[in-house]
N, C-alpha and C positions, 0 to 999 in steps of 0.2 A: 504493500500500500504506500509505502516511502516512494517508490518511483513514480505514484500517482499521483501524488503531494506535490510533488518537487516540476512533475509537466507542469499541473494548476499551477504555482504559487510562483513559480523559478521561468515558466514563457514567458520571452520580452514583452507580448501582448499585452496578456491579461498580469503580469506584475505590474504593468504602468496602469491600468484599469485599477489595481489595488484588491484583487478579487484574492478570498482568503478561503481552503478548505478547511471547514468546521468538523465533517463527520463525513466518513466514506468505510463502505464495506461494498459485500458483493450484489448487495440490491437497493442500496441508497445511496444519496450526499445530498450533502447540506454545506452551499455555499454562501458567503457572504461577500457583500457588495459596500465597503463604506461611501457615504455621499463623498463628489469633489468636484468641483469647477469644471475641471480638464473632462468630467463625461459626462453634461450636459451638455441643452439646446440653452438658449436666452430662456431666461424668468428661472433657474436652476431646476429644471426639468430634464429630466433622468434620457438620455436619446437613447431610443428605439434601440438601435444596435449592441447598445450593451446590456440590453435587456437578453436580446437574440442571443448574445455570446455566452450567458449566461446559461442559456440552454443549451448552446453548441459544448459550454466545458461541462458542465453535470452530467448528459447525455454520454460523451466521452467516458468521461470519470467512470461511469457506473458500469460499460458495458469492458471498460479495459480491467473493470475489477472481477466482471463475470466472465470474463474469455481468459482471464490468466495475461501474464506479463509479455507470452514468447506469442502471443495473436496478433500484434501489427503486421504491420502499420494499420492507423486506422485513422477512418474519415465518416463525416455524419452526411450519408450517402442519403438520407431524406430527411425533409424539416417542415414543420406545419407550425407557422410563430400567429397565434392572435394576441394583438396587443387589448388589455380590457380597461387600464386607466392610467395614468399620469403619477407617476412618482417625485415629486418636487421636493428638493431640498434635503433626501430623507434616504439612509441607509435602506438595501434592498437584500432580501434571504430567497436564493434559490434553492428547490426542494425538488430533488429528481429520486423518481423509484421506476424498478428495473417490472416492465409489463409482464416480457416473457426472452430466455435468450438460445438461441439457435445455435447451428455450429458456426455460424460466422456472423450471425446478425444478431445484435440486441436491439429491444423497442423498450423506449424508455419514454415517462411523461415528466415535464419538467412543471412545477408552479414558481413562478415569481410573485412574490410579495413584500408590501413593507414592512419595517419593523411592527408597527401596529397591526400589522393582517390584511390591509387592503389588496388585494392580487392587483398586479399589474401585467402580467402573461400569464398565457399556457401555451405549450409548448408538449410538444409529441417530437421524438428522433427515431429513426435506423439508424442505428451505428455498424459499421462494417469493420473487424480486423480480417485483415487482409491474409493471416494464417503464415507470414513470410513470402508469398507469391511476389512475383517481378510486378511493376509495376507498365499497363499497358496505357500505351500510347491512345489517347482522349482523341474523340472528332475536333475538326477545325473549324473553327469558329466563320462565319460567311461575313461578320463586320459591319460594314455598313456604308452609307451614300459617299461617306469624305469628305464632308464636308465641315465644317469649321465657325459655327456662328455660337457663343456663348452665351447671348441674348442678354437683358437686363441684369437678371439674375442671378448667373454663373458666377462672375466676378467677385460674388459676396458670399457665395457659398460656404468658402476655405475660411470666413469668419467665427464661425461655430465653431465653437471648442474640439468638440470631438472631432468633426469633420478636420479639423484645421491641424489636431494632433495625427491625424492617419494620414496626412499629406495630401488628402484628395482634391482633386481641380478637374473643374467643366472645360470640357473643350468643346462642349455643340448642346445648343439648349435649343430647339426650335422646331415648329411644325410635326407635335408628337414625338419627334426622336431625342434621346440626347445621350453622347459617350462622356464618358465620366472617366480620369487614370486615377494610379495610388500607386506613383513611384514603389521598390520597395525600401523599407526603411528599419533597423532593431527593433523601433517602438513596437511593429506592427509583427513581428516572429513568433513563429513556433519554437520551442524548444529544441524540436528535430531540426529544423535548419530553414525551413519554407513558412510561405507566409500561413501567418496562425486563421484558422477559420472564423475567429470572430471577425479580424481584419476581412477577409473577405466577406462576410454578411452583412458591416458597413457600408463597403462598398454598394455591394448587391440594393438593400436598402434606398442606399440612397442616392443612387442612378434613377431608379423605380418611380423614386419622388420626382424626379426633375424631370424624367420621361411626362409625367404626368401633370406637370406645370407645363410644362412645351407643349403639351395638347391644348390645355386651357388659358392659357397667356398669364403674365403675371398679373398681383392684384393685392393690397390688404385683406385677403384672405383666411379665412381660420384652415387650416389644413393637418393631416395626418395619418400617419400610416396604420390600414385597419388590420390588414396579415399579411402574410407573405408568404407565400412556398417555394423552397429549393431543394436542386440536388446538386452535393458537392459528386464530380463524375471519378476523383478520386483524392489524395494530399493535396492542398496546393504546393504549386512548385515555387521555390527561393528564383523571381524574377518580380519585373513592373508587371503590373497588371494594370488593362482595358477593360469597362464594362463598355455592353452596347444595351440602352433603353430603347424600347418601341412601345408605344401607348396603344395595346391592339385595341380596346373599345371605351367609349364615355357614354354614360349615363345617368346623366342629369349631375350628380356630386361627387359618382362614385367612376374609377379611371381603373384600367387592370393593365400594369404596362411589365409585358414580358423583358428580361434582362438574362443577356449571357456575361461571364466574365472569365476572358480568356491571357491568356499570356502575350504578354507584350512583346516576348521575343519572336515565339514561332506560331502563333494565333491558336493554341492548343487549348480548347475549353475546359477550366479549372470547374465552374459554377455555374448555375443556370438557373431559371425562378422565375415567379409572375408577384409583383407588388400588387396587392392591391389599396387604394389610395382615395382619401376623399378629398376633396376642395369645397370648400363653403362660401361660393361666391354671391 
């Protein structure tokens, strides 16, 4: 369980997130999240994505503890994140327990809540250890128009705390599409040497959003992310990463913009997902 510890607590990731393992065995954990500046949105509200990583590391945690230590590599190969409320200003306990575990898959649910109880996700994972198998070469990503317009928007993005610590910048906000990079960076590491999965569901995240602002144009807006589903296709790999957003439909508040995020070297799809996204115009 020390080598469990030591990925949660000792990844450049989630060390800088401040995430602490409280309790783990072979069908539980119990993480903790203290409040900080660096992982909000404005108004000290708790962003989205560290909620999601939250369930990417419990999920982890629980199924590396039910498959044995010699089952890697492993990757959270599906994820179902409903966001249910706003956590401002206020340390958060994720509570993940092991559903059922296979020879290579665990399904696990994760709760996030606040110190007082309020939930603020639920969270379901696949966790995949890979049993020591080679690691196969991911389809390639098809990218996108090339085009390059950041719109209003963009340029203010990399303001948000969180967003601003993970390196992320718009490169194209406009007419439903937008690409979204995240250099790589330590802040944003796995232990094992590749970018950490919460760093990528960041991302993933919040490509989603801006896909879905580029559908709707900008605006003083109340907006926010209502879930999201991905599949990481396996680890990600230590390179820059490209998301591509597409806003495939709008209805009326609610936007569903599909997002790949692939390697910036050789366009190899790390992640893949559909945000879906309200705007309160």
């Amino acid at each position: 369980m020390e080598e469990i510890r030591s990925w949660v607590e000792n990844s450049p990731y989630s060390k800088f997130l401040g995430v602490r393992l409280d309790h783990i065995d072979e069908k539980s954990a119990r993480l903790i999240l203290p409040y900080q500046d660096e992982n909000s949105n404005p108004g000290k509200a708790l962003h989205g994505g560290c909620a999601a990583s939250l369930g990417a590391i419990g999920g982890q945690a629980v199924a590396r503890a039910a498959l044995g230590p010699e089952s890697g590599a492993w990757h959270t190969a599906q994820m179902q994140v409903s966001y249910l409320a706003a956590a401002i200003g206020e340390d958060v306990i994720a509570e993940a327990e092991l559903l059922r575990r296979g020879k290579e898959l665990c399904f696990v649910s994760i709760g996030v809540k606040t110190a007082e109880g309020k939930q603020i996700a639920s969270i379901t994972t696949t966790v995949r250890g890979r049993m020591g198998a080679e690691l196969v070469e991911t389809a390639a990503s098809s990218g996108d128009h090339g085009e390059s317009d950041p719109g209003p928007m963009g340029p203010h993005i990399g303001k948000v705390p969180f967003i601003g610590n993970r390196g992320i910048a718009v490169e194209h906000m406009a007419g439903g599409t937008s690409r979204l990079v995240m250099p790589y960076s330590e802040n944003n590491a796995d232990l094992a040497g590749g970018v950490h999965e919460g760093a990528v569901l960041a991302l993933l995240d919040t490509t989603g959003a801006m896909g879905s602002w580029a559908e709707s144009g900008p605006g003083r807006y109340k907006a926010s992310t209502v879930s999201m589903q991905l599949q990481n296709l396996a680890p990600a790999p230590k390179a820059d990463l490209v998301a591509y957003g597409r806003c495939a439909q709008r209805d009326g508040a609610i936007f569903w913009t599909d997002v790949e995020v692939a390697s910036a070297v050789d366009g190899r799809i790390a992640s893949r997902g559909t945000v879906l996204y309200r705007i309160v115009t």
